[in-house]
C-alpha positions, 0 to 999 in steps of 0.5 A: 675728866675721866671720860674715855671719849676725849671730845666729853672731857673738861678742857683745862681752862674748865679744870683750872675754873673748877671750885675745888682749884680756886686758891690753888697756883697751877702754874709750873714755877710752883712745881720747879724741880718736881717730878724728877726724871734724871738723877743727874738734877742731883748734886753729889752730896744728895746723891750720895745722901740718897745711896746711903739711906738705900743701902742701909735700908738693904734696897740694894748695893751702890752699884746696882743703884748706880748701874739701875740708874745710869741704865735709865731702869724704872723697877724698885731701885729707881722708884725708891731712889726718886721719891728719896731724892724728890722728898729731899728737894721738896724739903729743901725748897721749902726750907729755902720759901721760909727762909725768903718769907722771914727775910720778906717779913723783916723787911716789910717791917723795916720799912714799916717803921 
């Protein structure tokens, strides 16, 4: 893979065949939401969430991350502010696979029965 000439690399179908990937899903459906490229994929509660943990941890006013982030900036506003919000999705989303996995459980035993 780290081959500087491109016709030397592994193709992705070798990658995806390599030992250390058997058992892992490649597929995109498994990655939803992440990595996050836009603030606007945030609802306004998260949003706001978000700007609070910044301006408590003194990263910077809410206008300069606002204005940071409606400029389409990639510095340390921005940085800051998508690994926030891309650790509160991921939260989220397995919050929401458990929930759907204890229900898919309960059901299975239902029918079980």
């Amino acid at each position: 893979m780290l081959q500087r000439d491109p016709k030397q690399r592994a193709s992705l179908e070798q990658i995806e065949g390599h030992s250390w990937l058997q058992g892992v899903d490649p597929s995109p459906a498994s990655r939803s939401l992440l990595p996050l490229t836009s603030h606007k994929r945030v609802s306004e509660e998260e949003h706001e969430i978000i700007l609070q943990a910044m301006m408590c941890g003194n990263i910077a006013d809410r206008d300069t991350i606002q204005e940071a982030l409606e400029a389409d900036r990639y510095n340390h506003i921005t940085a800051t502010y998508f690994l926030l919000a891309e650790r509160m999705l991921r939260e989220k989303q397995e919050k929401q696979g458990h929930r759907l996995s204890l229900v898919y459980n309960l059901a299975k035993e239902v029918q079980s029965r």
